[in-house]
N, C-alpha and C positions, 0 to 999 in steps of 0.2 A: 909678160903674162897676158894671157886675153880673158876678155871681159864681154859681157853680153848686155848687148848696146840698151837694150832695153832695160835695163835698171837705170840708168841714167834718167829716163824721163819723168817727167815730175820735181827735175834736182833743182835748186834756186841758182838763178843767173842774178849774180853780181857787180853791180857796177864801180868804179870808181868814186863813186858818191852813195852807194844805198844799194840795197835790193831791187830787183827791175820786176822779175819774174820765174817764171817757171820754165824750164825747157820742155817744150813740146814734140818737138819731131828735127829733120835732119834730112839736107841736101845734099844728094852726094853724084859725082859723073859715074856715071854705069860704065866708060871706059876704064877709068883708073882705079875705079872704087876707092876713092879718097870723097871723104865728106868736106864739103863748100862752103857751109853754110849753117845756121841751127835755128828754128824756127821758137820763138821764145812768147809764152801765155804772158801779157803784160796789161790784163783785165785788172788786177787789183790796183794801179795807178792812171791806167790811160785809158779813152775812150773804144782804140782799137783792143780787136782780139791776140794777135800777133803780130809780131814785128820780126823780121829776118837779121840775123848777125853775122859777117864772113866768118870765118871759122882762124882766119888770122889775129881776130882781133879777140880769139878768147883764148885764154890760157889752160892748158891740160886739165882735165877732171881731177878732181880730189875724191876718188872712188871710195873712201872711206867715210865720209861726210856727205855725198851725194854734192858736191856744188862748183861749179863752174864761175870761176871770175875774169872777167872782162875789161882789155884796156878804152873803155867808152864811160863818158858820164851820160846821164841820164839824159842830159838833151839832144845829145849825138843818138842816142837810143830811139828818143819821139821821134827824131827826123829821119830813122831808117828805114826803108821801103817795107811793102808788105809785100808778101804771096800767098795764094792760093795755092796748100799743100796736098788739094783733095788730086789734083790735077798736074799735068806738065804742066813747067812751068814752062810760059813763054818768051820768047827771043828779046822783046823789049821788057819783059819784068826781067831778065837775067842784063842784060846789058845797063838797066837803071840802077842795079844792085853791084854790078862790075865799077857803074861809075863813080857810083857812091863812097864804097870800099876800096877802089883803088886809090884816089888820090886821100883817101883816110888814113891810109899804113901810112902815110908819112906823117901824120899829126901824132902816132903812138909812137911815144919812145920806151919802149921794152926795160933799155938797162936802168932808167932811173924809175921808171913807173909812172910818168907823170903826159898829161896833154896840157899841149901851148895851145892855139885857136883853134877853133871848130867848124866846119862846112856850115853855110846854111841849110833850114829846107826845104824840100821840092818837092815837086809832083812826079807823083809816079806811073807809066802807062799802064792801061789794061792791059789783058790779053790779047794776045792777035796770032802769032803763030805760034807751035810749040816747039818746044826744043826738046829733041828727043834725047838727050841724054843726062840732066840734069832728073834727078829722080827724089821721090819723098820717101822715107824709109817707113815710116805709118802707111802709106798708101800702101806699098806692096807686101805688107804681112798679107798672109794670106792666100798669094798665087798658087798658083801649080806650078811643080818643080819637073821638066820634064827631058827625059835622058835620049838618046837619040831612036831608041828600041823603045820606049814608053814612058810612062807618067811615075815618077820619082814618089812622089809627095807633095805636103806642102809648106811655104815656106812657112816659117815660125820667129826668125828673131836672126840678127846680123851679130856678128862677133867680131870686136876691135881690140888689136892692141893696145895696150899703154905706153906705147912707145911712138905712137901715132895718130895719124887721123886717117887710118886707111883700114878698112873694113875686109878685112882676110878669110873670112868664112862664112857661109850662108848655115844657118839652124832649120835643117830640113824633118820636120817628121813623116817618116816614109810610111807607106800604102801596109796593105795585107805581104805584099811580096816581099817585104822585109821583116813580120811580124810587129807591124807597126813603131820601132822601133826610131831613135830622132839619131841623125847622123848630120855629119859637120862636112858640110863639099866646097874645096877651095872655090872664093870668086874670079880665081883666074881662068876656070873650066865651064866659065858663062858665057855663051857664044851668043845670044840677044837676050832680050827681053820687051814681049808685047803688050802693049797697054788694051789692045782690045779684044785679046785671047785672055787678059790676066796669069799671062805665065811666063816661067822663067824656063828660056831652052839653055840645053848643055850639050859641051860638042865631045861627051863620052855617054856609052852603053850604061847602061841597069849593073850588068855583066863587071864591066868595069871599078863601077861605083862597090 
């Protein structure tokens, strides 16, 4: 079944000890269109605004209840890195969160549900380069959707399996040329995507679409 990612935001993230927070938004590779990452509001216990979670360490939506639970207790939570979702994220926020989360999967043991010892925590780099394919899905509502003959629409909201973490369709609402109508365009038919044109190109015609 697919589902539109955007109801999920706002769902309560779950920890193994308590509620953490809110899920906020969501990092995903613009190659695979598989999401990375969840970016979780954890204003109502901790000083920061967000905190980043790999997307390994959370367990499938409960799309009926709106909530996500999580193999982390809350203080693997305070010690996870932040990002800045307005923007690429950059090379050393992404490799501090690589480092973080990889050697973490092995503190999560899935079949019994339970974690043995905990990483300390660390500091995490600013910005410095960006990585161009590591993407926020908040940041790009909005773009221009544009086909290889013209401008499509715009986007509106990502559509995910339940059977995954991979984001299979863009929620495009199209121009006058379509009667404004919202139409669903595979994300395999995504040929880039500009941060400073704000739009999404596709390597098919209007015609086509």
């Amino acid at each position: 079944m697919l589902h539109d990612l955007e109801t999920l935001t706002g769902s309560k993230v779950i920890a193994s000890d308590g509620e953490i927070g809110r899920a906020g938004d969501f990092l995903f590779d613009d190659q695979s269109w598989t999401i990375r990452y969840m970016a979780v509001d954890v204003r109502a216990w901790l000083a920061r605004r967000d905190v980043v979670l790999a997307i390994a360490a959370v367990e499938h939506p409960d799309w009926t209840e709106r909530t996500f639970q999580v193999y982390l207790t809350k203080e693997q939570v305070r010690n996870s890195p932040e990002v800045d979702a307005e923007k690429p994220v950059s090379r050393q926020q992404q490799i501090a969160m690589e480092e973080y989360f990889g050697p973490l999967a092995g503190w999560i043991d899935r079949k019994f549900g339970g974690l043995s010892s905990m990483p300390t925590g660390r500091d995490y780099p600013l910005h410095t380069r960006e990585d161009s394919h590591l993407r926020s899905v908040r940041n790009l509502s909005g773009y221009a959707v544009w086909a290889e003959d013209g401008e499509v629409g715009r986007l509106t909201g990502f559509i995910l399996s339940d059977s995954g973490w991979r984001l299979s369709y863009l929620d495009v609402s199209a121009g006058d040329w379509l009667l404004n109508r919202s139409m669903l365009i595979p994300t395999r038919w995504v040929e880039s995507i500009s941060w400073a044109d704000h739009r999404v190109n596709l390597h098919h015609s209007r015609e086509t679409l």
